[in-house]
Every structure is written in structure tokens, then in C-alpha cells.
C-alpha positions in Angstrom: 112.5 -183.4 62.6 111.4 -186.6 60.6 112.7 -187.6 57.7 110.0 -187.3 55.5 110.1 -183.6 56.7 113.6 -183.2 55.7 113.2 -184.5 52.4 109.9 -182.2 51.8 112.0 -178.9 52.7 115.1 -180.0 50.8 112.6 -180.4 48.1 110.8 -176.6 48.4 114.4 -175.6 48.2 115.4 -177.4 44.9 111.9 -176.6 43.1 112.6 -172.8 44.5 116.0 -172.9 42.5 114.1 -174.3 39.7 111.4 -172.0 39.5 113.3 -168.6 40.4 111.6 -168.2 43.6 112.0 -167.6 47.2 110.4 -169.1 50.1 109.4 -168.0 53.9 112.4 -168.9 55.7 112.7 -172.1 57.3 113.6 -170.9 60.9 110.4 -168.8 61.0 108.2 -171.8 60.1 110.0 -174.5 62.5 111.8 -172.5 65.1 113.1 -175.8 66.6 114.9 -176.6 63.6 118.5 -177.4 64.3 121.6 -177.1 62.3 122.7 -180.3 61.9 118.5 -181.0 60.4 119.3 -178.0 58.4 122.5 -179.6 56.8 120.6 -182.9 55.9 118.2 -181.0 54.3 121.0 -179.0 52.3 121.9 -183.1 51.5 118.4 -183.8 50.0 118.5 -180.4 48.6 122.1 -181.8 46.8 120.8 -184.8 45.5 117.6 -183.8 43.9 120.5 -181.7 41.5 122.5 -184.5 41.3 119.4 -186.4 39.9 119.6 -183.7 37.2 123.7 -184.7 36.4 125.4 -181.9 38.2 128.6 -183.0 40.4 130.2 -182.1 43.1 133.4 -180.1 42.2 134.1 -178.5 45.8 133.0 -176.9 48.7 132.7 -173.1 50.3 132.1 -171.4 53.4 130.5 -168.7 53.6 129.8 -165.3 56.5 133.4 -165.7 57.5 134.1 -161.5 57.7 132.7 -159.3 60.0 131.1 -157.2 56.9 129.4 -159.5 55.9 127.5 -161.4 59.4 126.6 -157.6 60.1 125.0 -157.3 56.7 123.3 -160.5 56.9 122.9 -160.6 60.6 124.3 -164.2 61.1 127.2 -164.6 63.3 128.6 -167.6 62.6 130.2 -169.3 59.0 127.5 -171.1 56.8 129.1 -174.2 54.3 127.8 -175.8 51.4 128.7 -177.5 48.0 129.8 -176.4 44.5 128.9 -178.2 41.4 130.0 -178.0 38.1 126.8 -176.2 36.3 127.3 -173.6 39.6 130.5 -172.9 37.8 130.7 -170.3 35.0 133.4 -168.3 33.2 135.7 -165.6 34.1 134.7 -162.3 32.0 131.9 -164.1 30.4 128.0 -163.3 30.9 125.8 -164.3 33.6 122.2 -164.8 32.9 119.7 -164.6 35.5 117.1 -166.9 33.7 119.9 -169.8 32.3 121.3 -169.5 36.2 118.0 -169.7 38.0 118.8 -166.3 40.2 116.4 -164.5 42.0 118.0 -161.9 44.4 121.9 -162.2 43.6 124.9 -160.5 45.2 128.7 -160.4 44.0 131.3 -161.2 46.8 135.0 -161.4 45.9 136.9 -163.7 47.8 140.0 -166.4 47.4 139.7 -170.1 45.6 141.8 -172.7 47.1 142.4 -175.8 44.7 143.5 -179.0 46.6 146.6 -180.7 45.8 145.8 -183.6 48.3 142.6 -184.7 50.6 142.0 -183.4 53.8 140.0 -185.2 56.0 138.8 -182.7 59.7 138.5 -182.9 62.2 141.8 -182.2 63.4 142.9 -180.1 60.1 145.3 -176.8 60.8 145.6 -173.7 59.1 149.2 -175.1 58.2 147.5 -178.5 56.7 145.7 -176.4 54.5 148.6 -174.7 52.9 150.4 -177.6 52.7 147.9 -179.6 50.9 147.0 -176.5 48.1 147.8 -176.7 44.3 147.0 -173.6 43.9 144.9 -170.0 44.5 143.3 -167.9 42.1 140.9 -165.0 42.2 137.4 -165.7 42.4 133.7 -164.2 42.1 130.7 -165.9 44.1 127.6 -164.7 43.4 125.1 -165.5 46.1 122.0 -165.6 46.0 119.2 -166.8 48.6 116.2 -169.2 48.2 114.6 -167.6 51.2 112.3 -164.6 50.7 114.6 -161.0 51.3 117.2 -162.8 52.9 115.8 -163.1 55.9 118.1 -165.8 57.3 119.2 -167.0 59.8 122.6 -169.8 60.1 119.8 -172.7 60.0 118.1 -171.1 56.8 121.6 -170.4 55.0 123.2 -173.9 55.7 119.8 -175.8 54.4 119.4 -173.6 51.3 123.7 -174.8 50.3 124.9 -171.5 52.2 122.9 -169.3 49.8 125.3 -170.3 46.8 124.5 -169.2 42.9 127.3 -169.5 40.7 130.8 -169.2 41.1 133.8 -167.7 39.0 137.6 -168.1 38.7 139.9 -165.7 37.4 142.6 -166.3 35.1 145.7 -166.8 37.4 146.9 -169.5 39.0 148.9 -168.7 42.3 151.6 -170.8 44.2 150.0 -169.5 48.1 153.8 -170.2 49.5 155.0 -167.0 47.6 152.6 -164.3 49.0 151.1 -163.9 52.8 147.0 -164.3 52.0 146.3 -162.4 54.8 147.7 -159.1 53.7 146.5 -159.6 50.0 144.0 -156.6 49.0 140.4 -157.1 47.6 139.2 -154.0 45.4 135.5 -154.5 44.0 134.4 -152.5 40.9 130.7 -152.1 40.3 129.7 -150.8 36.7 133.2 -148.8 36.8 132.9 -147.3 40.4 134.4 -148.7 43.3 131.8 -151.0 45.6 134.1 -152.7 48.2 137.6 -153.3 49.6 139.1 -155.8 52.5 142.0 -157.8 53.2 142.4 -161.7 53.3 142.0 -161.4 57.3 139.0 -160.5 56.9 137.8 -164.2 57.2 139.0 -165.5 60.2 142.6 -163.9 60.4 143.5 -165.4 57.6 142.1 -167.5 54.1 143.5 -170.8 55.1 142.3 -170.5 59.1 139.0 -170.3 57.1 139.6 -173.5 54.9 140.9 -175.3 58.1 137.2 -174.5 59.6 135.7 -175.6 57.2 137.2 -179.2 56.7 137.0 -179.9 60.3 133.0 -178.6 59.9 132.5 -181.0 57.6 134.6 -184.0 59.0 131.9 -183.8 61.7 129.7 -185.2 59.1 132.5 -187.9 58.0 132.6 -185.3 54.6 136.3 -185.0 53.3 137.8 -182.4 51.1 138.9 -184.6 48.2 142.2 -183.5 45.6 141.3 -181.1 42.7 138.1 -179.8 44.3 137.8 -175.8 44.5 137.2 -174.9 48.1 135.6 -171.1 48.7 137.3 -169.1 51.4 134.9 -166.5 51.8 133.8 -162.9 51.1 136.7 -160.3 52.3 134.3 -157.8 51.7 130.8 -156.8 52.2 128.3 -158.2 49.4 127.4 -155.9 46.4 123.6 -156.3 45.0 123.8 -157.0 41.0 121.0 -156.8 38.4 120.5 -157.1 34.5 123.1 -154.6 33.1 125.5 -154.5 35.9 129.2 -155.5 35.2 131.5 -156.0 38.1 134.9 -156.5 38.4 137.3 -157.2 41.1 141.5 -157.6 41.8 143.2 -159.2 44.3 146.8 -158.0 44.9 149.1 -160.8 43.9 146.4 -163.1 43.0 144.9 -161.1 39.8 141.5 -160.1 38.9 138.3 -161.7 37.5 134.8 -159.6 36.1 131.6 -160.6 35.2 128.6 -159.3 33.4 124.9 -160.0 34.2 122.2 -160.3 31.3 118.5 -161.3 32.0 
């Protein structure tokens, strides 16, 4: 794929997010389409909102549990970037019009905040631990550019690995004092439960997860850089949210975050 192609679908994608609107997916319309092209258009896709002022404050992963590639049907982890306007605050309300969503789900999951770079590939599970500040509880709220969610890996990685906006709950967890694999996810849903899981959920463990992800990205000479906010991943199976709908999860140990949705 040429690069003019590349920057025309990175492009779609960013006037998409701009105009609250989905697209026919990208794998459908150039079924060659590789995932390396796929992450370079995710790159122009980047930079048209960093032409806007946003920066780069971390990175996620993303379909790292079993739930959650069944839901979606992709079997593999997607990755992508945070910025600073993806951020919002815990217990505070999310609009769908000031945050540009269009089809948005809730997944509750673990933040990792780096304490030192990391620089894949090569990176263990026991680098990651070693080089994290800190952990906290944190909401991602999903959302895909491309028309019903009818993804594939290719359309998911190009489109930032389907990323909205992102929230952090309150605490602020040593990850030495507690095993992340056993800690417990509970997801509330307008005062009903809507989901559970463990931290194993993603890859046996949260920082196996990181680990992937910063050798992923060393591929592309792309370090993890101290005090971004890296995303670990859903441990639980996404949750649908619309106007109205307040959602609130805990994770045992960690502490809780919620969010409210407004239009």
C-alpha cells in the first residue's frame, strides 16, 4: 500500500473521530491490507491529532482476554496510543458530543504508570514490574471508527485499537504488595452487576500483558518512556453505555473508579 494511500485512510479515520461517524471497515475494502500498513496508518491517524495539540501520555493494548476476542471476534492483542484530551476524570461526566463517541463500550482493566523506560524487544514480565511507579484502577471506554464493529486486528490497530477516552481511579498502588493476577474486577452498570474477571484474564497475568506490548512496539523502534500510563487490558467482557448510563467498577486491592455518560 502507497503512501499516499496510507495517509488518505489515516485521514478518513481522524475526520471520522471528528465528525462522530463510522466507516466501512478497512479490511473489507483492501483485503491485502497488512498490519504493519495498518499501524502506519494508526501513525498518520496520530499526527493529524497531534496537529490539533494533543500529546502522547501512554500507550494500551487492547483484546488481551478471551471474553473479549470472542466478543469482538479478533484473536490476537490490538495496541495503540493515549493522549492527554483521551484522558478524563474519575467520577466525573462523560459527554458523547465534547468526546466525539459514536458506539462506546466500558471495559475495566489495570493502569500501569512507568517509573523508568522500557525499550522491547527483549522486555519480561519481571522488567515490567520492576520498572512500575505505580497501578491504579482504570475505566477505558472504547469505541470504534468502523461501522458496528465489524473489525478485524488490521481495522482495530489502524483506527488506535478502537480507543475513546480513558479514566483513572483515585488510588495509587505499589504492584510489589499484591499478586495482579488474582486481583478481582466487579463492573456495575446503572446499579446492577455487568461483568467480573480476574487480572489473568489478559495473558496470565497484567504485566505478561505490558511485557507484549513493549516488545510489540520496539519492533517499530517505539519505547515506553517514564511517567506514561500504559493500558493492560479488559479483564472482562465490554459493557455497551449510552446517554444516562453510570457505571462503576472495583478492583480488589487496587480501588474503584465510575463514570457517568451525558449526551
Amino acid at each position: 500500500m502507497d503512501s499516499k494511500l496510507i495517509e488518505a485512510l489515516g485521514d478518513e479515520l481522524f475526520h471520522a473521530l471528528r465528525e462522530r461517524r463510522s466507516v466501512a471497515p478497512l479490511t473489507q475494502r483492501y483485503p491485502d491490507l497488512t498490519l504493519e500498513t495498518a499501524y502506519h496508518i494508526s501513525l498518520r491517524f496520530l499526527q493529524r491529532r497531534q496537529a490539533l495539540g494533543e500529546q502522547v501520555v501512554g500507550k494500551k493494548i487492547g483484546v488481551t482476554s478471551r471474553a473479549v476476542q470472542e466478543m469482538l471476534d479478533v484473536h490476537q492483542p490490538d495496541f495503540g496510543f493515549l493522549t492527554d484530551r483521551m484522558q478524563v476524570g474519575n467520577d466525573s461526566d462523560v459527554s458523547f458530543e465534547t468526546h466525539r463517541l459514536v458506539q462506546p463500550r466500558a471495559e475495566g482493566e489495570i493502569a500501569f504508570m512507568l517509573g523508568q523506560d522500557l525499550h522491547g524487544p527483549g522486555i519480561t514480565a519481571d522488567d515490567v514490574m520492576a520498572a512500575t511507579h505505580w497501578v491504579a484502577p482504570c475505566f477505558e471506554i472504547v469505541d470504534s471508527r468502523i461501522v458496528d464493529w465489524n473489525i478485524r486486528i488490521q481495522d482495530t490497530v489502524a483506527d488506535n485499537a478502537s480507543c475513546g477516552v480513558f479514566a483513572l481511579g483515585d488510588e495509587r498502588i505499589n504492584p510489589r504488595e499484591l499478586d495482579l493476577a488474582k486481583v478481582q474486577l466487579n463492573l456495575r452498570k446503572n446499579g446492577q452487576p455487568a461483568g467480573q474477571g480476574l487480572g489473568s484474564a489478559v495473558q496470565g497475568h497484567p504485566c505478561e500483558a505490558v511485557a507484549w506490548l513493549a516488545n510489540t512496539l520496539g519492533q517499530f523502534d517505539i519505547p515506553f518512556r517514564k511517567g506514561e500510563i500504559i493500558l493492560s487490558g479488559a479483564l472482562a467482557p465490554l459493557v455497551p453505555v449510552l446517554p444516562g448510563d453510570d457505571v462503576s467498577l472495583t478492583l480488589s486491592g487496587l480501588g474503584s473508579a465510575r463514570l457517568r455518560f451525558v449526551s
